[in-house]
PDB file of N, CA, C and O in Angstrom:
ATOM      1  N   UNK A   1       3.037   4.005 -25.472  1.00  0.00           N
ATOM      2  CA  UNK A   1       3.238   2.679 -24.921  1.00  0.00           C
ATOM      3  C   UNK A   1       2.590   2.615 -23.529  1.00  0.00           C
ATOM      4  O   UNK A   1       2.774   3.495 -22.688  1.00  0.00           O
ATOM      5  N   UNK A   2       1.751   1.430 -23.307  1.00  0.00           N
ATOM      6  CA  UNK A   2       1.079   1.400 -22.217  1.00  0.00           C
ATOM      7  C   UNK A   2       2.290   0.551 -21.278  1.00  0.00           C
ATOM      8  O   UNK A   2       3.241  -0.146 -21.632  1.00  0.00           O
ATOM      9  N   UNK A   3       1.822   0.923 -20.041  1.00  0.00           N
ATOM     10  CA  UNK A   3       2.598   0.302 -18.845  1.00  0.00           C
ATOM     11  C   UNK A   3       2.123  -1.054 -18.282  1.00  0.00           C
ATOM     12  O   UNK A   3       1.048  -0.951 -17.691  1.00  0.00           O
ATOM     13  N   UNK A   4       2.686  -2.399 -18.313  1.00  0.00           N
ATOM     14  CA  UNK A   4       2.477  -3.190 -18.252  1.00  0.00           C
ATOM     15  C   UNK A   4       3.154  -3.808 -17.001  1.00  0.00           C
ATOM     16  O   UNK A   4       4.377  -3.850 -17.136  1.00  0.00           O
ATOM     17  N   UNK A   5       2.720  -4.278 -15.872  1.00  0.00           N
ATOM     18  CA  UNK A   5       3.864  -4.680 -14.905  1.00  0.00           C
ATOM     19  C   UNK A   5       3.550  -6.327 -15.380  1.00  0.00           C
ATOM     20  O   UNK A   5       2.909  -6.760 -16.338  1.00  0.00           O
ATOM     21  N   UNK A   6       4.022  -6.779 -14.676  1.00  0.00           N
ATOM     22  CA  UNK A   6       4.539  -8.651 -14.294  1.00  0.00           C
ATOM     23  C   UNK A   6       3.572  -8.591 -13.017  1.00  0.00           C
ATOM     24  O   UNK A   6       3.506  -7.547 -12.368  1.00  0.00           O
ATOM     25  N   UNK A   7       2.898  -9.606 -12.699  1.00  0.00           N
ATOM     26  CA  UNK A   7       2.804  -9.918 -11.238  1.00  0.00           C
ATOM     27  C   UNK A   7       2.902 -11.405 -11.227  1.00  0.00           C
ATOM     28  O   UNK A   7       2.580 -12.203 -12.107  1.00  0.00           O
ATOM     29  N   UNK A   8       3.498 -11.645  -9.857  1.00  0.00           N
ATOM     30  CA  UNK A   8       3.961 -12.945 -10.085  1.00  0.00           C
ATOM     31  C   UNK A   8       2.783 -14.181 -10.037  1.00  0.00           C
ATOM     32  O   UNK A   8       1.743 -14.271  -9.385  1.00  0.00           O
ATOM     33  N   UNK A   9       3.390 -15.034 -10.968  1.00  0.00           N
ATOM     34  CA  UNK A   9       1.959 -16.228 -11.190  1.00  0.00           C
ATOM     35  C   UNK A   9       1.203 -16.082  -9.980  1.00  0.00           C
ATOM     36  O   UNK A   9       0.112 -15.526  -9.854  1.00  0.00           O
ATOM     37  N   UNK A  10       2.256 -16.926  -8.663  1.00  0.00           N
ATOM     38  CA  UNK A  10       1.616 -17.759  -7.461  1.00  0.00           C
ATOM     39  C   UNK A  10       0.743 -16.629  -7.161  1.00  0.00           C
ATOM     40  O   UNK A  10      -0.362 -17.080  -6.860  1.00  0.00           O
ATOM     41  N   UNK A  11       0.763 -15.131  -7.105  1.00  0.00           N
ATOM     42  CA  UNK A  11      -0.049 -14.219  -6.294  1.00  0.00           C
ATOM     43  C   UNK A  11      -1.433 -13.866  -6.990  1.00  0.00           C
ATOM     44  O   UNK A  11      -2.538 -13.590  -6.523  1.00  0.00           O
ATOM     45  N   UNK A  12      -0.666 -14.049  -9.051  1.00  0.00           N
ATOM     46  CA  UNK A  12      -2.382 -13.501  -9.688  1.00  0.00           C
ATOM     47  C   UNK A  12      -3.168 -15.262  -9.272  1.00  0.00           C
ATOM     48  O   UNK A  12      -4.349 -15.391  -9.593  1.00  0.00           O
ATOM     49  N   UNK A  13      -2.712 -16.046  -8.834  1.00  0.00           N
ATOM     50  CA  UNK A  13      -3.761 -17.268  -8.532  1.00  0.00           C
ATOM     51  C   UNK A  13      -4.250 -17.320  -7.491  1.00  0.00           C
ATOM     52  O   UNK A  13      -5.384 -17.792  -7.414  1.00  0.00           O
ATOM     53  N   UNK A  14      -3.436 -16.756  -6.060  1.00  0.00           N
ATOM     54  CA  UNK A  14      -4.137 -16.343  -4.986  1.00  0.00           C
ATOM     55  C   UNK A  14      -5.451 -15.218  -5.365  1.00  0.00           C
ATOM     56  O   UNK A  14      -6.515 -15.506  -4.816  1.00  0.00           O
ATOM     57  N   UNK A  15      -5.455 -14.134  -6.136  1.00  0.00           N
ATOM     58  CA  UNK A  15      -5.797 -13.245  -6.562  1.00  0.00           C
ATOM     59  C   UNK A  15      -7.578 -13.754  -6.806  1.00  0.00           C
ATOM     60  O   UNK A  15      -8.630 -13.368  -6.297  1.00  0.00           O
ATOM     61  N   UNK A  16      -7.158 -15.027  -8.077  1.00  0.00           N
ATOM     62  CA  UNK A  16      -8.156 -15.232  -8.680  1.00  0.00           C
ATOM     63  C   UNK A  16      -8.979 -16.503  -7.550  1.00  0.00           C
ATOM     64  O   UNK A  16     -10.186 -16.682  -7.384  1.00  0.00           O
ATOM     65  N   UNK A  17      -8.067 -17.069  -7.055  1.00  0.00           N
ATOM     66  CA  UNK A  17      -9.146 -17.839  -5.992  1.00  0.00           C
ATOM     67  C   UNK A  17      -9.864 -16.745  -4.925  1.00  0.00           C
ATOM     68  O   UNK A  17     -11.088 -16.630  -4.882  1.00  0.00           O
ATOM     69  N   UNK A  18      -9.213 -16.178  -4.312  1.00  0.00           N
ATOM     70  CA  UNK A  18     -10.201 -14.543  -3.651  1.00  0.00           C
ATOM     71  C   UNK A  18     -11.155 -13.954  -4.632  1.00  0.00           C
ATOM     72  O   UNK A  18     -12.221 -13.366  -4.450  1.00  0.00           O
ATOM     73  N   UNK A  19     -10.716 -14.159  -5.363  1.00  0.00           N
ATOM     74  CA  UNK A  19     -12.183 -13.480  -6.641  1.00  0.00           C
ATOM     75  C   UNK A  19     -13.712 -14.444  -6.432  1.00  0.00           C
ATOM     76  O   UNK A  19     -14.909 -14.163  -6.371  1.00  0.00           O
ATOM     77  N   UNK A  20     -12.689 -16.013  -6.354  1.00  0.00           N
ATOM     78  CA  UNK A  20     -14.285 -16.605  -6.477  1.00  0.00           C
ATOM     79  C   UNK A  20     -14.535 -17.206  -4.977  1.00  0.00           C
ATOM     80  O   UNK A  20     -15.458 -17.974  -4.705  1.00  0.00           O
ATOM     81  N   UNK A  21     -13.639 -16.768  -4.126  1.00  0.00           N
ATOM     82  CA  UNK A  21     -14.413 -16.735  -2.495  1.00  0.00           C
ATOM     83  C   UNK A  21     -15.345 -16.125  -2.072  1.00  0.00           C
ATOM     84  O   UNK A  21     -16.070 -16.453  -1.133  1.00  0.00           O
ATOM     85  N   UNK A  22     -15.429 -14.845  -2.963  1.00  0.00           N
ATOM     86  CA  UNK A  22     -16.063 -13.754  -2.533  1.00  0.00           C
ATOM     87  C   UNK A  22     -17.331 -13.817  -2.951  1.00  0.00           C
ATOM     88  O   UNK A  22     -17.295 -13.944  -4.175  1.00  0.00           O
ATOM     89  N   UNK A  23     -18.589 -13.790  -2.511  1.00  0.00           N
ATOM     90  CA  UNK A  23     -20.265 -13.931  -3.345  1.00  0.00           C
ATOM     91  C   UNK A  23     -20.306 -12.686  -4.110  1.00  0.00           C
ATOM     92  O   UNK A  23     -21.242 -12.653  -4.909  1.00  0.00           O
ATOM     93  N   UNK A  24     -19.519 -11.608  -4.091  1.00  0.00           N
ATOM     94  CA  UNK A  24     -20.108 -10.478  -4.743  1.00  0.00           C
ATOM     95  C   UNK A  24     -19.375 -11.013  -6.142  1.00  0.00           C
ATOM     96  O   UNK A  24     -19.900 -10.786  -7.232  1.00  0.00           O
ATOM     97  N   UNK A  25     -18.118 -11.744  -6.024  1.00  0.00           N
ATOM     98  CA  UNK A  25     -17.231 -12.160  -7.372  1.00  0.00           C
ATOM     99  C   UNK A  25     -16.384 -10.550  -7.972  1.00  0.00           C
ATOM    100  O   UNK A  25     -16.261 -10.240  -9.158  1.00  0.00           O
ATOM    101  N   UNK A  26     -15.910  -9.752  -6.805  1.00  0.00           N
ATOM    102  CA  UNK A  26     -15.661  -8.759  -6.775  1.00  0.00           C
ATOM    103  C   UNK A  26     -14.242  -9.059  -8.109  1.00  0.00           C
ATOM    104  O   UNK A  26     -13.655 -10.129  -7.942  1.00  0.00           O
ATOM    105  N   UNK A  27     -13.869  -8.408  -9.015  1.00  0.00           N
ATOM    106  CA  UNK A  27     -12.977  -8.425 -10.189  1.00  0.00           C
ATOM    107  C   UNK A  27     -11.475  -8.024  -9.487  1.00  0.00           C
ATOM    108  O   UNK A  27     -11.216  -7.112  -8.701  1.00  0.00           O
ATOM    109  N   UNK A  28     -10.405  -9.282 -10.203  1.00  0.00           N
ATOM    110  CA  UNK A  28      -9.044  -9.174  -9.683  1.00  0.00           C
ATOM    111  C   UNK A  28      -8.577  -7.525  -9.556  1.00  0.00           C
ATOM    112  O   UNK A  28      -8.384  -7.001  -8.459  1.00  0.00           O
ATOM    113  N   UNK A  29      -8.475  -7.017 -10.460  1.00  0.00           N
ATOM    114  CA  UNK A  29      -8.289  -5.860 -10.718  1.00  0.00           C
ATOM    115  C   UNK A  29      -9.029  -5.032  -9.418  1.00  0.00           C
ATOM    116  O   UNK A  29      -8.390  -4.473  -8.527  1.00  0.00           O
ATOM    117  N   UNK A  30      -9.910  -5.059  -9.473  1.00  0.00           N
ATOM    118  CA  UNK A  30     -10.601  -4.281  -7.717  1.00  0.00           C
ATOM    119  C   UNK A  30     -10.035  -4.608  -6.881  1.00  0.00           C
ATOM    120  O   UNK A  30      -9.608  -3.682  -6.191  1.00  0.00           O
ATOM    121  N   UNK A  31      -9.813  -5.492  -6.591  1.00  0.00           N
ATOM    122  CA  UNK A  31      -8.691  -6.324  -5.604  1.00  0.00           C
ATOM    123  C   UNK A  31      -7.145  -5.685  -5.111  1.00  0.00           C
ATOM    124  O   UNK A  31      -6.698  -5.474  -3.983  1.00  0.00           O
ATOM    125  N   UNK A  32      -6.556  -5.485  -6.461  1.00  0.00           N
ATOM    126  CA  UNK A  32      -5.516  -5.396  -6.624  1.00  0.00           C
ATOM    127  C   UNK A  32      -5.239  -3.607  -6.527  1.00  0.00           C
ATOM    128  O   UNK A  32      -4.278  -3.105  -5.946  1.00  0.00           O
ATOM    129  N   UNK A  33      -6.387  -2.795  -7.281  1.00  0.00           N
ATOM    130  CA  UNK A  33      -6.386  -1.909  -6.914  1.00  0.00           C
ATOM    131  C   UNK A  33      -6.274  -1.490  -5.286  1.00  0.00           C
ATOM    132  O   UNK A  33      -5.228  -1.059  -4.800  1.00  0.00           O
ATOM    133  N   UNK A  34      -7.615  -1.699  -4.461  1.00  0.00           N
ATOM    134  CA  UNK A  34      -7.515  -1.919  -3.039  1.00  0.00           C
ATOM    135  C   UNK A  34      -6.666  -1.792  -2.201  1.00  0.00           C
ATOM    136  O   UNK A  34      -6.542  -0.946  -1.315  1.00  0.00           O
ATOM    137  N   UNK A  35      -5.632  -3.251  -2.669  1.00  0.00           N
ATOM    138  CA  UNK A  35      -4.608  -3.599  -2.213  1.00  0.00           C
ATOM    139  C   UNK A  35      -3.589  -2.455  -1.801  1.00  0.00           C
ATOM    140  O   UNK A  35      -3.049  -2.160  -0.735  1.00  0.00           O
ATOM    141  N   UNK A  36      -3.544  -1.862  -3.257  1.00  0.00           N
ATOM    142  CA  UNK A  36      -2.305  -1.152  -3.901  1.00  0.00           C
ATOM    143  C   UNK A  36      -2.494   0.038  -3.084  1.00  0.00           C
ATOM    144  O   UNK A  36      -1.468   0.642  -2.772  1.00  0.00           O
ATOM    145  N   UNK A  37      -3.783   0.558  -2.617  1.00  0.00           N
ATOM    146  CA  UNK A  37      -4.373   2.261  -2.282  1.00  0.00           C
ATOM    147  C   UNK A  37      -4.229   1.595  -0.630  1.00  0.00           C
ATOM    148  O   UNK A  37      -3.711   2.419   0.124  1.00  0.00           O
ATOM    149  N   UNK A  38      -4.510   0.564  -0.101  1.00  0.00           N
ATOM    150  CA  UNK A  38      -3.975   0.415   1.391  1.00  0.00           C
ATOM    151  C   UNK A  38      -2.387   0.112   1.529  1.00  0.00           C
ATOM    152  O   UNK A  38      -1.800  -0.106   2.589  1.00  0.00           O
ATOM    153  N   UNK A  39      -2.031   0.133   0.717  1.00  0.00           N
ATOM    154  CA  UNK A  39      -0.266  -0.094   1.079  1.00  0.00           C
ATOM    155  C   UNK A  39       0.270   1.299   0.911  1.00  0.00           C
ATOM    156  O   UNK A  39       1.054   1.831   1.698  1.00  0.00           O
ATOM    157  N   UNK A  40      -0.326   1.970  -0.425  1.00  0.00           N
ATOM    158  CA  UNK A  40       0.245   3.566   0.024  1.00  0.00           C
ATOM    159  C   UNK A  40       0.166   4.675   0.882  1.00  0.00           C
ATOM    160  O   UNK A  40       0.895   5.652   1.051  1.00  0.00           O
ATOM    161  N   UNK A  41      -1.477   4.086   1.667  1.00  0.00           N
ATOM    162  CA  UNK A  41      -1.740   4.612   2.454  1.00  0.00           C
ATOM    163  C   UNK A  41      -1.036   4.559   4.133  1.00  0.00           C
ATOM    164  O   UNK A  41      -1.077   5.346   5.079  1.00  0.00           O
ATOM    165  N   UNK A  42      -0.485   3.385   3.948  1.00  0.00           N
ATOM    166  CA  UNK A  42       0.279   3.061   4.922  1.00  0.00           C
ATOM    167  C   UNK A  42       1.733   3.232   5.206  1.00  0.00           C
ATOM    168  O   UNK A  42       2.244   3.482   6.298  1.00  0.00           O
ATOM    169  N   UNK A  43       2.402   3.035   3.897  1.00  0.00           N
ATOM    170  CA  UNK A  43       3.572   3.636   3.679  1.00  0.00           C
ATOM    171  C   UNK A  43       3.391   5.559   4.415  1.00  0.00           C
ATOM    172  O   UNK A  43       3.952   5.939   5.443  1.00  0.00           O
ATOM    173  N   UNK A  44       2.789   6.137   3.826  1.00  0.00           N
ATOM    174  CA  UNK A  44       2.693   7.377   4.016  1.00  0.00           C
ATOM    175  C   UNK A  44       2.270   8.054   4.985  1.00  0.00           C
ATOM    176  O   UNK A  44       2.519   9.238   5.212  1.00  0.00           O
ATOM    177  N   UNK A  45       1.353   7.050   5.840  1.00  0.00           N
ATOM    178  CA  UNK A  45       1.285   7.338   7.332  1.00  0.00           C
ATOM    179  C   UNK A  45       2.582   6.631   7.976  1.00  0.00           C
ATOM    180  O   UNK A  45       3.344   7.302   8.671  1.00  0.00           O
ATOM    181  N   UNK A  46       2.805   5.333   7.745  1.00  0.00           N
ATOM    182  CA  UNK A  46       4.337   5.705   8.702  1.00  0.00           C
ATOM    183  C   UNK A  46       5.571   6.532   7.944  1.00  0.00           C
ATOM    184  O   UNK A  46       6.527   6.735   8.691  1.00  0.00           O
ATOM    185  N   UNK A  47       5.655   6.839   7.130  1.00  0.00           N
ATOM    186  CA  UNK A  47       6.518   7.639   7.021  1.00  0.00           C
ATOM    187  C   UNK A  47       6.493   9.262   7.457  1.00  0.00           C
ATOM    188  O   UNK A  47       7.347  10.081   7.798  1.00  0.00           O
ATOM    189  N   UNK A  48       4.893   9.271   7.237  1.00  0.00           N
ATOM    190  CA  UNK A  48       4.874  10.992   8.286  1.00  0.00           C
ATOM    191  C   UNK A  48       5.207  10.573  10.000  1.00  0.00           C
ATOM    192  O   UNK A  48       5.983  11.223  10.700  1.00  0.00           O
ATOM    193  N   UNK A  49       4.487   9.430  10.440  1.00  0.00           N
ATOM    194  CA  UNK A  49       5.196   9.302  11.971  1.00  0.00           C
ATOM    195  C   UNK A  49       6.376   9.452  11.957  1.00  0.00           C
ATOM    196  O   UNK A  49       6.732  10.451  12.582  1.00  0.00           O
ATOM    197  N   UNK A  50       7.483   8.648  11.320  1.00  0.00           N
ATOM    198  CA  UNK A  50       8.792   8.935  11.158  1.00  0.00           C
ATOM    199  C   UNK A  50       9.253  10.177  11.654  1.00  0.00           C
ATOM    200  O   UNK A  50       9.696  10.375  12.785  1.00  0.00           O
ATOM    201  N   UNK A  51       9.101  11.139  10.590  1.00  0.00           N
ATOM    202  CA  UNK A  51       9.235  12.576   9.912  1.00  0.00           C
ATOM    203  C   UNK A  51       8.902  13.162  11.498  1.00  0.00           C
ATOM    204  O   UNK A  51       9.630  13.911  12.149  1.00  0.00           O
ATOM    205  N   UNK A  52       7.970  12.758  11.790  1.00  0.00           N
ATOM    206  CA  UNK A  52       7.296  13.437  13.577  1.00  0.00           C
ATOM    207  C   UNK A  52       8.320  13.049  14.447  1.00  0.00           C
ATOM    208  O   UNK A  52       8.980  13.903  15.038  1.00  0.00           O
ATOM    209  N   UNK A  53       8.530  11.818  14.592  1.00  0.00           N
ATOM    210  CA  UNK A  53       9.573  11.112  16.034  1.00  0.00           C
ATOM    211  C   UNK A  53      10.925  12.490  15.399  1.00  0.00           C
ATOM    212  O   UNK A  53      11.051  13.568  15.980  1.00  0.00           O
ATOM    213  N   UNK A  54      11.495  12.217  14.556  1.00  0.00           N
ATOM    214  CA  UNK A  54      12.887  12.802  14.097  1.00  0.00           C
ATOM    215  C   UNK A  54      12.469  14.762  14.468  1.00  0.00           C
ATOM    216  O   UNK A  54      13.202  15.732  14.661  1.00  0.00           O
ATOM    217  N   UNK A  55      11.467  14.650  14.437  1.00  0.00           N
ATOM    218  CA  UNK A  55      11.267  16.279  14.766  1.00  0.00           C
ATOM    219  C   UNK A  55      11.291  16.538  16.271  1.00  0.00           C
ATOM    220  O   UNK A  55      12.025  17.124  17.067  1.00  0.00           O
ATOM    221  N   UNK A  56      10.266  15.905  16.298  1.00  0.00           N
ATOM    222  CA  UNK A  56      10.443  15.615  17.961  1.00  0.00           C
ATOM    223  C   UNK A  56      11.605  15.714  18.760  1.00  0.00           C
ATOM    224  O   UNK A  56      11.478  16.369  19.795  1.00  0.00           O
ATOM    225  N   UNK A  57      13.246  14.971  18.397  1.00  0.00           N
ATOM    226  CA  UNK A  57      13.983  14.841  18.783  1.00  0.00           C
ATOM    227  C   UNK A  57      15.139  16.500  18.593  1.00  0.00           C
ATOM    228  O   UNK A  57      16.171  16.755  19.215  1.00  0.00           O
ATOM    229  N   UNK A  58      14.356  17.436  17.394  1.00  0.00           N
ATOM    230  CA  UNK A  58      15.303  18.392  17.708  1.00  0.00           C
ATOM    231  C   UNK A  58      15.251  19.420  18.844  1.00  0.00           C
ATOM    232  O   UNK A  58      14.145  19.614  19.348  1.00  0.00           O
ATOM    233  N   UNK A  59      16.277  20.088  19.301  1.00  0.00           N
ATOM    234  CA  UNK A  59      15.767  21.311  20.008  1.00  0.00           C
ATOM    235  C   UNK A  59      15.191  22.227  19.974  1.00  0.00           C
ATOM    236  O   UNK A  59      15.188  23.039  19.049  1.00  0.00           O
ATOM    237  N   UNK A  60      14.599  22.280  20.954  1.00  0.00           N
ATOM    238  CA  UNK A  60      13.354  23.126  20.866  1.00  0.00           C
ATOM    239  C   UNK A  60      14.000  24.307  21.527  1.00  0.00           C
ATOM    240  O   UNK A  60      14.381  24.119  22.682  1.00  0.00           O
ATOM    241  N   UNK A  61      14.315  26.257  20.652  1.00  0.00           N
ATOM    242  CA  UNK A  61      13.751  26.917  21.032  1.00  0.00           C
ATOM    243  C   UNK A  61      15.254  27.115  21.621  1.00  0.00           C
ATOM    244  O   UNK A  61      15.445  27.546  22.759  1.00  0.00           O
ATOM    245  N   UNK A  62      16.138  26.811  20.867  1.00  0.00           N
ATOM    246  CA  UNK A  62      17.893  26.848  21.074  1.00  0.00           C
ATOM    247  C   UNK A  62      18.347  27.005  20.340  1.00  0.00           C
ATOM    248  O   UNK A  62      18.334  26.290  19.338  1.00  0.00           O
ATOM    249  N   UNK A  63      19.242  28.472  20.559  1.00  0.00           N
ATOM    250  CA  UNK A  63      20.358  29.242  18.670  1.00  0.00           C
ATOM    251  C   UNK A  63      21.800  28.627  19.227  1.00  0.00           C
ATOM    252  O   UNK A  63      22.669  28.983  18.431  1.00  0.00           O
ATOM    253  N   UNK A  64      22.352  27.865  20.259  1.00  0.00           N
ATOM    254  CA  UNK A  64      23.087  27.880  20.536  1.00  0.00           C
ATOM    255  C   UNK A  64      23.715  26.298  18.970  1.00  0.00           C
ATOM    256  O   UNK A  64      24.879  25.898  18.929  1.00  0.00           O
TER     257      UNK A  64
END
């Protein structure tokens, strides 16, 4: 069984008007891919900052 998500109407129509803004007529799907690889990429850089501040905050170099 293939994996099928939903995306919601209003966004695949934003989607498809950006398709034909574009002169290259770059395909929804490229788009959406894109999209998808800059949001994880971002998630995962702030979540390593996170991970850094919270380290940051332990002691350093203390058994007490």
């Amino acid at each position: 069984m293939c994996y099928s998500p939903k995306i919601k109407p209003e966004l695949v129509r934003e989607l498809y008007l950006l398709k034909h803004s574009d002169e290259r007529k770059t395909p929804m799907t490229k788009l959406v891919n894109e999209a998808v690889e800059q949001y994880l990429e971002r998630i995962k850089s702030n979540n390593g900052k996170q991970e850094n501040d919270t380290d940051s905050n332990a002691p350093h170099g203390s058994d007490n």
